[in-house]
N, CA, C and O atoms as a GROMACS GRO file, in nm:
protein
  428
    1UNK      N    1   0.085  -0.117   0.000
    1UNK     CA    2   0.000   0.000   0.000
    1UNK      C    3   0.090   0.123   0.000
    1UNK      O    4   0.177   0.139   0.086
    2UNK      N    5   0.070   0.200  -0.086
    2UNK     CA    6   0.143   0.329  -0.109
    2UNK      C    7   0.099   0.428   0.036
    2UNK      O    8  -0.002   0.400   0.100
    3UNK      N    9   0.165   0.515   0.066
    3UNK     CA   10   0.143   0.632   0.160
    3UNK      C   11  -0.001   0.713   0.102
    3UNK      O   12  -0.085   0.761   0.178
    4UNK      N   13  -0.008   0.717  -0.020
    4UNK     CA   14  -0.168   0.786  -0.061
    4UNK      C   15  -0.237   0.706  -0.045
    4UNK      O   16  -0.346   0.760  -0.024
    5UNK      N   17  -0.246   0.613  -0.040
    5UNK     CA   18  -0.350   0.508  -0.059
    5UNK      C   19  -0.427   0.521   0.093
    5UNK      O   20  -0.379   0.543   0.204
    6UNK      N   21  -0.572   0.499   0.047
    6UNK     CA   22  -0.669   0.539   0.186
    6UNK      C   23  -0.639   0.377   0.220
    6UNK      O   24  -0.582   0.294   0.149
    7UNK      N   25  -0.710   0.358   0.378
    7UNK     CA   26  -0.680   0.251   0.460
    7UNK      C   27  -0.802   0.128   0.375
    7UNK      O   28  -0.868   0.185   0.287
    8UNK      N   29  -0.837  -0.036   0.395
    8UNK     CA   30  -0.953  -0.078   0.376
    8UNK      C   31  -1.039  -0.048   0.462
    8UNK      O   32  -0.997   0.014   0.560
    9UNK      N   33  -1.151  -0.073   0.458
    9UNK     CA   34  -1.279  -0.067   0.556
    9UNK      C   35  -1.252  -0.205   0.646
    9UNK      O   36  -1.291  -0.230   0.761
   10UNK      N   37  -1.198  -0.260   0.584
   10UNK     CA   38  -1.142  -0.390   0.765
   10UNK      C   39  -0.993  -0.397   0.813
   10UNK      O   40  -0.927  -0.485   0.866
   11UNK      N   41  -0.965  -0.256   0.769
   11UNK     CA   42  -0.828  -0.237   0.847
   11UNK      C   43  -0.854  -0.218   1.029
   11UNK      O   44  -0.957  -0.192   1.093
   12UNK      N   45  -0.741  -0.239   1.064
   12UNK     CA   46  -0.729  -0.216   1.209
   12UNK      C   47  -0.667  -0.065   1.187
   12UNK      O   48  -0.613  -0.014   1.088
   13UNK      N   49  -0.704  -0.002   1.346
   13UNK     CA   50  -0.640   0.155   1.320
   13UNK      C   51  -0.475   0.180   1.370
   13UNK      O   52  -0.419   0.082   1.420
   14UNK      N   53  -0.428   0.259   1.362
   14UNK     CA   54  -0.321   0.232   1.392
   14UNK      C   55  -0.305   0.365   1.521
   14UNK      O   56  -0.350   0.479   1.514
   15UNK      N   57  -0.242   0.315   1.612
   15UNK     CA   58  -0.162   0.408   1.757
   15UNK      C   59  -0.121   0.563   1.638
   15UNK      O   60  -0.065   0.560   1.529
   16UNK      N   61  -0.182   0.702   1.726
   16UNK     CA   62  -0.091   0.803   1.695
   16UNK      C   63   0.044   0.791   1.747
   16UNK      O   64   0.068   0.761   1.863
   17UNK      N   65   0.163   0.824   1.625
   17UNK     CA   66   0.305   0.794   1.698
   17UNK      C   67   0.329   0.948   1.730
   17UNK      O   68   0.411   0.985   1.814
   18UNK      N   69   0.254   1.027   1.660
   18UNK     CA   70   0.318   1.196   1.663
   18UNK      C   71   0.346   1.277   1.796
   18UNK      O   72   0.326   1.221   1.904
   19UNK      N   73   0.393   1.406   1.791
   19UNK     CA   74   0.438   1.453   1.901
   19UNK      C   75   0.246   1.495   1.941
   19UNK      O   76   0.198   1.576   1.861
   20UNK      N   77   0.168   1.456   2.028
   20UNK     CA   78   0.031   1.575   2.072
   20UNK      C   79   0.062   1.597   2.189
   20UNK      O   80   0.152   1.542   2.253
   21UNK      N   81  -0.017   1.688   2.224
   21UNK     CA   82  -0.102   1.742   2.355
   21UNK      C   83  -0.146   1.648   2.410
   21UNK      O   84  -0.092   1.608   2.513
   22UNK      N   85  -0.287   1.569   2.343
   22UNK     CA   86  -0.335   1.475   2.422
   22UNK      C   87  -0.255   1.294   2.452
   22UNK      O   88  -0.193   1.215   2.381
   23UNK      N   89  -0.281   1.294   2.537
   23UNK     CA   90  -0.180   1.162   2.591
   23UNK      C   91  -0.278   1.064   2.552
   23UNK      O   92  -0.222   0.971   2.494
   24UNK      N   93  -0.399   1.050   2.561
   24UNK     CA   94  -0.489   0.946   2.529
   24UNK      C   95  -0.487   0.879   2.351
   24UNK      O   96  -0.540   0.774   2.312
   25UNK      N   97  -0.424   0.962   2.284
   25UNK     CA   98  -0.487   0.936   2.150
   25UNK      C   99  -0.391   0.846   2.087
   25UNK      O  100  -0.409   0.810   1.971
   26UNK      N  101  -0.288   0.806   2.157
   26UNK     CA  102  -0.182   0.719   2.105
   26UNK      C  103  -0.225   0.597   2.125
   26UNK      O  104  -0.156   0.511   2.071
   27UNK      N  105  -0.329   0.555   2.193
   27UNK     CA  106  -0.396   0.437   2.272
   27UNK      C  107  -0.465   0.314   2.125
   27UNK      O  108  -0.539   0.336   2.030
   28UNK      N  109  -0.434   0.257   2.148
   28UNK     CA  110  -0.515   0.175   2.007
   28UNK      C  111  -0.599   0.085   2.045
   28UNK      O  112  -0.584  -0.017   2.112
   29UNK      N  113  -0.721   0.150   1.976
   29UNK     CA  114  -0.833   0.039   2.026
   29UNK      C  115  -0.895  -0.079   1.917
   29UNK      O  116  -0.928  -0.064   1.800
   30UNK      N  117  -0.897  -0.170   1.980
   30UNK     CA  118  -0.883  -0.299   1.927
   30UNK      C  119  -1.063  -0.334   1.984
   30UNK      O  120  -1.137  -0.276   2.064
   31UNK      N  121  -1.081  -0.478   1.879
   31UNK     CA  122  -1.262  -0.512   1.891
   31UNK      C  123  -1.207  -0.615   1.996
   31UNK      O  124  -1.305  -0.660   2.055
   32UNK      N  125  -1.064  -0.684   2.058
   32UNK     CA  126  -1.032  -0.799   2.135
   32UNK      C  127  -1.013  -0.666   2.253
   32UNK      O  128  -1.004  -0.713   2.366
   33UNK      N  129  -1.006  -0.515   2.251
   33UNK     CA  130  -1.024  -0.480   2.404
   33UNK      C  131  -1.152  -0.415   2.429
   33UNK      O  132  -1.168  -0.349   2.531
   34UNK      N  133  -1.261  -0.430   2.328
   34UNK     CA  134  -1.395  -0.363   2.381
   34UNK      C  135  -1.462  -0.524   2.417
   34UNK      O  136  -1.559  -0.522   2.492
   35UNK      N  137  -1.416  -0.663   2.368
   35UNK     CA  138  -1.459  -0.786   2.439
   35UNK      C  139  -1.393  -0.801   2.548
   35UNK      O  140  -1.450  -0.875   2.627
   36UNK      N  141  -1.297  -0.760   2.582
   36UNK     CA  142  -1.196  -0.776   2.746
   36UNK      C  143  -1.295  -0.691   2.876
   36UNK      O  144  -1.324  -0.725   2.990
   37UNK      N  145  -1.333  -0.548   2.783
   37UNK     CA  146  -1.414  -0.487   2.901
   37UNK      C  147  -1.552  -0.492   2.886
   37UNK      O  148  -1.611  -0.414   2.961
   38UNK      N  149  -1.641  -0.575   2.794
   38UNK     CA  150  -1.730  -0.670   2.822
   38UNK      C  151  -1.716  -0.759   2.913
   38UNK      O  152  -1.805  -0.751   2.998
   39UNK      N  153  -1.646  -0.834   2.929
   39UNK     CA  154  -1.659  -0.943   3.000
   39UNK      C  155  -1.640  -0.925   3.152
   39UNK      O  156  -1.669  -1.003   3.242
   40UNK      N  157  -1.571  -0.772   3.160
   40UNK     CA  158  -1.516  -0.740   3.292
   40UNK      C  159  -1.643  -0.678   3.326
   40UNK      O  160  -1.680  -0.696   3.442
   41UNK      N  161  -1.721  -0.608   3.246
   41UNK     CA  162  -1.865  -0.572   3.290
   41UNK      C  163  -1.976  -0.679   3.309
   41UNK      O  164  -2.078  -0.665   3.376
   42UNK      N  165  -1.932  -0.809   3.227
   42UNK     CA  166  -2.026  -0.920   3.265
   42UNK      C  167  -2.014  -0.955   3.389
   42UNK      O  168  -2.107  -0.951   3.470
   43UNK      N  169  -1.857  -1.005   3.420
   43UNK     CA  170  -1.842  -1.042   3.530
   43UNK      C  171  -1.910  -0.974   3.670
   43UNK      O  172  -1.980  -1.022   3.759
   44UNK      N  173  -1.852  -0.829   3.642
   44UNK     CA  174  -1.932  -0.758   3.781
   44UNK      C  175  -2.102  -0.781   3.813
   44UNK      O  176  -2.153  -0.796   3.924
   45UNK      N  177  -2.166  -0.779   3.693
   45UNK     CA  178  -2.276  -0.791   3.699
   45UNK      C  179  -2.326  -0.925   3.765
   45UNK      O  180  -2.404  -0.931   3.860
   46UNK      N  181  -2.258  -1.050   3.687
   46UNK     CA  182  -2.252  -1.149   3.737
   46UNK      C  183  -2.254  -1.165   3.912
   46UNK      O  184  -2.317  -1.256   3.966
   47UNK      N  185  -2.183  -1.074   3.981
   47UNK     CA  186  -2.182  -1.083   4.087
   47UNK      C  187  -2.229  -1.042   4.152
   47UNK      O  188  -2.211  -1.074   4.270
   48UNK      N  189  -2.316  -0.945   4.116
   48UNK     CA  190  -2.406  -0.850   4.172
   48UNK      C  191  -2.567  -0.922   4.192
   48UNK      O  192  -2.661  -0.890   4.265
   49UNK      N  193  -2.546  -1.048   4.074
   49UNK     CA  194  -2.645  -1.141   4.030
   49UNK      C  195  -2.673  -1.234   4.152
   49UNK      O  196  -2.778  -1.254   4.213
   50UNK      N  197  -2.531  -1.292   4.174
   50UNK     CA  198  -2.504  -1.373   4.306
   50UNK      C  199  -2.542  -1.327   4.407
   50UNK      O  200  -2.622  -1.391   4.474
   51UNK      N  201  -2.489  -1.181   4.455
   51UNK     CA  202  -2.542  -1.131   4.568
   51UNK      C  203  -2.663  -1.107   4.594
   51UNK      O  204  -2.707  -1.124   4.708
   52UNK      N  205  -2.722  -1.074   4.514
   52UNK     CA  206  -2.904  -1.070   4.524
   52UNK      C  207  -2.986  -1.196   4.527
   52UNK      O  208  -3.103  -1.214   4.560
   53UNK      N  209  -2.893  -1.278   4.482
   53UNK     CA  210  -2.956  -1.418   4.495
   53UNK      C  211  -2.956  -1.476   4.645
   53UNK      O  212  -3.055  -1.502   4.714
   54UNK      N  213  -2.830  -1.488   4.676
   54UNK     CA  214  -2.796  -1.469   4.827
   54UNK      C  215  -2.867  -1.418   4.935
   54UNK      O  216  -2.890  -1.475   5.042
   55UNK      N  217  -2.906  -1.290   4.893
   55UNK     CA  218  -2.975  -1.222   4.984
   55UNK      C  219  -3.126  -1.247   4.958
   55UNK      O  220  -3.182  -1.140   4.983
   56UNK      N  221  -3.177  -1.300   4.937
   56UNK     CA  222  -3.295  -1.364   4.841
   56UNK      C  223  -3.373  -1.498   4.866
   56UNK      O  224  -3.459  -1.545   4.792
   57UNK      N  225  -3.314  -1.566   5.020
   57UNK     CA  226  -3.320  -1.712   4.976
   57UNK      C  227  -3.478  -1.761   5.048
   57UNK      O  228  -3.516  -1.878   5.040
   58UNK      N  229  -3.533  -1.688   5.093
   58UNK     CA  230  -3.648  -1.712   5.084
   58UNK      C  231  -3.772  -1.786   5.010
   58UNK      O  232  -3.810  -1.740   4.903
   59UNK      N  233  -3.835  -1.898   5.063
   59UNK     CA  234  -3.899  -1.983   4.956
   59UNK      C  235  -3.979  -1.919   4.897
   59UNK      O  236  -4.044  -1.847   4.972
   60UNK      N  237  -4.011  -1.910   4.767
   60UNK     CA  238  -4.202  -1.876   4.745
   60UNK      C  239  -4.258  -2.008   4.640
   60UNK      O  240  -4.190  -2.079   4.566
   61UNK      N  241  -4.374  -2.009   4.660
   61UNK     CA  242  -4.450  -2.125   4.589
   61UNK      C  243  -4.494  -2.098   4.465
   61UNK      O  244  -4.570  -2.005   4.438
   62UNK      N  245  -4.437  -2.193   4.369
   62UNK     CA  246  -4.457  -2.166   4.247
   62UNK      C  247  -4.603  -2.207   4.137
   62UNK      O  248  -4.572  -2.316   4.089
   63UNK      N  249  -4.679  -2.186   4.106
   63UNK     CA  250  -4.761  -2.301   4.042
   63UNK      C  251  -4.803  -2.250   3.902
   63UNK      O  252  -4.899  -2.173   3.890
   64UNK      N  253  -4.738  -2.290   3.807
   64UNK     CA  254  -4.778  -2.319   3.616
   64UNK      C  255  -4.801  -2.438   3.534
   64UNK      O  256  -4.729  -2.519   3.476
   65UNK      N  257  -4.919  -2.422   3.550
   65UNK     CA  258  -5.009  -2.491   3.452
   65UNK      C  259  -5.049  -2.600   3.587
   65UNK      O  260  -5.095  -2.573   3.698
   66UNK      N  261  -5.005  -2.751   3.517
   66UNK     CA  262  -5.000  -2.840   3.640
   66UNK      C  263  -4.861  -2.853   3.742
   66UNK      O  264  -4.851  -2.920   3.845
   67UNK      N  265  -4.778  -2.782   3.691
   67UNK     CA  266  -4.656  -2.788   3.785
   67UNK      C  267  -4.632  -2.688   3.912
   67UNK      O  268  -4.623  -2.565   3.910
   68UNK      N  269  -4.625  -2.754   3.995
   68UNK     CA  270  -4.585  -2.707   4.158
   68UNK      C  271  -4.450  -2.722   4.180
   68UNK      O  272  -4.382  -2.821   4.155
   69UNK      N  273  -4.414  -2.609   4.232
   69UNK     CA  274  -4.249  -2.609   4.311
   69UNK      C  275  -4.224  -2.538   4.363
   69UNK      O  276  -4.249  -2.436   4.299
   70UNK      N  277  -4.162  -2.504   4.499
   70UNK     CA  278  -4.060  -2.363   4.590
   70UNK      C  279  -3.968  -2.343   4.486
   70UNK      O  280  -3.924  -2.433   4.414
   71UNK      N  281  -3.939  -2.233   4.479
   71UNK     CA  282  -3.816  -2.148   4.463
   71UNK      C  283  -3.742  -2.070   4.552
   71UNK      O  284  -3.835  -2.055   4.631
   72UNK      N  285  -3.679  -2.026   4.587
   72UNK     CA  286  -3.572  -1.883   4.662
   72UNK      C  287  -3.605  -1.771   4.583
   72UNK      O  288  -3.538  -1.752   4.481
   73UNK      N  289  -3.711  -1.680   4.616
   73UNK     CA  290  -3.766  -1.548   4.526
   73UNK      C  291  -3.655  -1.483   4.512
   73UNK      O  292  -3.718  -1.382   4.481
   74UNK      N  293  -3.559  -1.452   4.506
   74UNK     CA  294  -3.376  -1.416   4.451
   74UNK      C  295  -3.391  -1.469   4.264
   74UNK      O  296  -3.374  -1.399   4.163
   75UNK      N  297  -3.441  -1.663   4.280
   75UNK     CA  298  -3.387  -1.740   4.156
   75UNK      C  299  -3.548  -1.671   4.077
   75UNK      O  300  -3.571  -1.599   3.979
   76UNK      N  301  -3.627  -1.733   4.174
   76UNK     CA  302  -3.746  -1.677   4.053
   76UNK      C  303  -3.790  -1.559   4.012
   76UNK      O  304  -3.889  -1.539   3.942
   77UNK      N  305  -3.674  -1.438   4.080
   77UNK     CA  306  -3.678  -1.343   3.980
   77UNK      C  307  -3.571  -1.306   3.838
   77UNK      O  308  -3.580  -1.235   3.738
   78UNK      N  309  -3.472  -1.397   3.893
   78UNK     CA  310  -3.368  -1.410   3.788
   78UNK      C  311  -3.456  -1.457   3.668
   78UNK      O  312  -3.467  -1.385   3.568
   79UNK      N  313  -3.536  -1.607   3.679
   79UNK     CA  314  -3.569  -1.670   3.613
   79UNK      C  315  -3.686  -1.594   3.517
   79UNK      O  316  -3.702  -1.608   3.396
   80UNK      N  317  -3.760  -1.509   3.608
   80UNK     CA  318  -3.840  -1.405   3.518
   80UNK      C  319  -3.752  -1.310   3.418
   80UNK      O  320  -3.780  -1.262   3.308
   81UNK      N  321  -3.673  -1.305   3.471
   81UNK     CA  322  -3.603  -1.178   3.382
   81UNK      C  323  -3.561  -1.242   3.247
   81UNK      O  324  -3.585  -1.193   3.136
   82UNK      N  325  -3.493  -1.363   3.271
   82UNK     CA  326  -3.469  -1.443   3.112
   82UNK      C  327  -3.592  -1.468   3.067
   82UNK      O  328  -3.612  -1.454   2.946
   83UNK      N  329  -3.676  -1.501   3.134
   83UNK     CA  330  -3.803  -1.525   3.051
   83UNK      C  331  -3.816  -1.375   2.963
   83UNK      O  332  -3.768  -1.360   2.850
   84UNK      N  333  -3.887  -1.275   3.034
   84UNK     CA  334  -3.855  -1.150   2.961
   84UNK      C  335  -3.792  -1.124   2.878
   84UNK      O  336  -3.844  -1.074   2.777
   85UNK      N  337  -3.624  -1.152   2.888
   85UNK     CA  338  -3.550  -1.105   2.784
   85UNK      C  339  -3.568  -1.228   2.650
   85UNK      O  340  -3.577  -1.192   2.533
   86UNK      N  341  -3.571  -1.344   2.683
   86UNK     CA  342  -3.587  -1.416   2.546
   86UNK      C  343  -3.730  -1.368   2.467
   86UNK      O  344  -3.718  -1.328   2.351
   87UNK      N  345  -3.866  -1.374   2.529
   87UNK     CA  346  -3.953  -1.337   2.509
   87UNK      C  347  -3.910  -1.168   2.390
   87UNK      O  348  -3.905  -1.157   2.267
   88UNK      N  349  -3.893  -1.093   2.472
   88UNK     CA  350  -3.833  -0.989   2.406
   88UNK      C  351  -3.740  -1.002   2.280
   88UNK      O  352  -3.729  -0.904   2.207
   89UNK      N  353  -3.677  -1.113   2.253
   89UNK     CA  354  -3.553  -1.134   2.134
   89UNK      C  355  -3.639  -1.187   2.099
   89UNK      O  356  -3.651  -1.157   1.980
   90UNK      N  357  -3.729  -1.266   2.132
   90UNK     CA  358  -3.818  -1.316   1.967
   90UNK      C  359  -3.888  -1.267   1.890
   90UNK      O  360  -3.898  -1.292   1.770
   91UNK      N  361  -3.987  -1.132   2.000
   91UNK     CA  362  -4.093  -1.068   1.923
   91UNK      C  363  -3.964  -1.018   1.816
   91UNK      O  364  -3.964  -1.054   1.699
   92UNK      N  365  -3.852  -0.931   1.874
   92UNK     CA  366  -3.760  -0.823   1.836
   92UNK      C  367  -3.712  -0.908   1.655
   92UNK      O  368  -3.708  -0.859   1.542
   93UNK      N  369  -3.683  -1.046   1.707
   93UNK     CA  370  -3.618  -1.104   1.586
   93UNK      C  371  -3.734  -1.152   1.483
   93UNK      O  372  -3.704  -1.214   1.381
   94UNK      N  373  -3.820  -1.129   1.505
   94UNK     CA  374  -3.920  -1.190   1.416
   94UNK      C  375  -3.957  -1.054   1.366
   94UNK      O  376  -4.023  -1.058   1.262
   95UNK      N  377  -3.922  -0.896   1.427
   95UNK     CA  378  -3.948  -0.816   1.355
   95UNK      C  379  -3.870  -0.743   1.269
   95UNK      O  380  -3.900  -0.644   1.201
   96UNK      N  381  -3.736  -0.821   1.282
   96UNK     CA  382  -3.612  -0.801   1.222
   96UNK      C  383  -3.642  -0.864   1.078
   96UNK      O  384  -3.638  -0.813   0.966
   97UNK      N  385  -3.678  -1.002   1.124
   97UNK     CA  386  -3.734  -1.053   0.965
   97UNK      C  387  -3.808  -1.042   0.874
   97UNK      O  388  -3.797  -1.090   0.761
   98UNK      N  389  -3.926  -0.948   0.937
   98UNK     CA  390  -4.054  -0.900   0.884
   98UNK      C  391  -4.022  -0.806   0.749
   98UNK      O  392  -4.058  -0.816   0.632
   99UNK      N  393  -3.916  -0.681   0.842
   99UNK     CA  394  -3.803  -0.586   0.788
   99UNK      C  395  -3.758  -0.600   0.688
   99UNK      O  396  -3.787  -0.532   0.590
  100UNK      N  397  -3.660  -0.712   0.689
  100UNK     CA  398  -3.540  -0.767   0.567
  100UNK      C  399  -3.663  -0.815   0.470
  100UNK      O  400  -3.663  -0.756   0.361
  101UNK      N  401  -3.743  -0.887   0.484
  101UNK     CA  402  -3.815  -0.906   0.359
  101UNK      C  403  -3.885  -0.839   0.321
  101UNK      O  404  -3.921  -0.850   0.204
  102UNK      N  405  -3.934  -0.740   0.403
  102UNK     CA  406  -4.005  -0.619   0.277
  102UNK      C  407  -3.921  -0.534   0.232
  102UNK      O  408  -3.968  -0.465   0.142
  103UNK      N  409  -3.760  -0.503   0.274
  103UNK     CA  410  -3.652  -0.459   0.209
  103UNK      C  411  -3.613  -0.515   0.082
  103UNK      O  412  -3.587  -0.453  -0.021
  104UNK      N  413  -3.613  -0.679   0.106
  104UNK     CA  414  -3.644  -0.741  -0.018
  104UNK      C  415  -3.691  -0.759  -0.146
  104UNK      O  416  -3.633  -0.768  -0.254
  105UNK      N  417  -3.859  -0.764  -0.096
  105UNK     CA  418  -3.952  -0.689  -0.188
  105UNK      C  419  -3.962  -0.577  -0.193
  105UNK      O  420  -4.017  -0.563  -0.302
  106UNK      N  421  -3.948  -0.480  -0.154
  106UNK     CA  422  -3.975  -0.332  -0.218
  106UNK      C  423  -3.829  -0.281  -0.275
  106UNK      O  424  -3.829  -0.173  -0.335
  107UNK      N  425  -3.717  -0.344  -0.261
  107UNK     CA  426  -3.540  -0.291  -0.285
  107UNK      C  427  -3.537  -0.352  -0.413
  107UNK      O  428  -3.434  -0.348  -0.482
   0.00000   0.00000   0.00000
């Protein structure tokens, strides 16, 4: 690649080497360090997950459809919340698809 030549669109960026002002901009950010501080934000959360569970352990009585069971109201609110969120990714993804095919047909 010549010095004129613009970068590709799946290039990585490269560290400023120049003399600046700002100290931050020499920093190179990479898609393997916005997954490093994902995971460091999963993790915390993760534990924040635990602790409420913990503090949580209280039975409550469950009953759907014909099924009976205790839970620790800590788990069966965890367990609501995935319900929620999958619930939520399906309407969401089925309206994703709705989308692409009338992009389809009308593009």
């Amino acid at each position: 690649m010549t010095a004129d030549a613009a970068p590709t669109a799946g290039s990585e960026p490269t560290p400023n080497t120049g003399n600046t002002k700002n100290k931050g901009q020499g920093v190179l950010k990479t898609r393997a360090g916005y997954a490093w501080v994902g995971l460091v934000i999963a993790a915390l959360l993760g534990i924040v997950v635990l602790i409420f569970i913990l503090q949580n352990l209280e039975q409550a009585h469950v009953t759907l459809f014909a099924w009976d069971w205790n839970l620790p109201i800590g788990v069966l609110v965890l367990l609501s919340v995935f319900a929620g969120a999958l619930f939520t990714a399906l309407v969401g993804g089925y309206r994703i698809l709705q989308l692409r095919r009338a992009t389809k047909k009308h593009g």
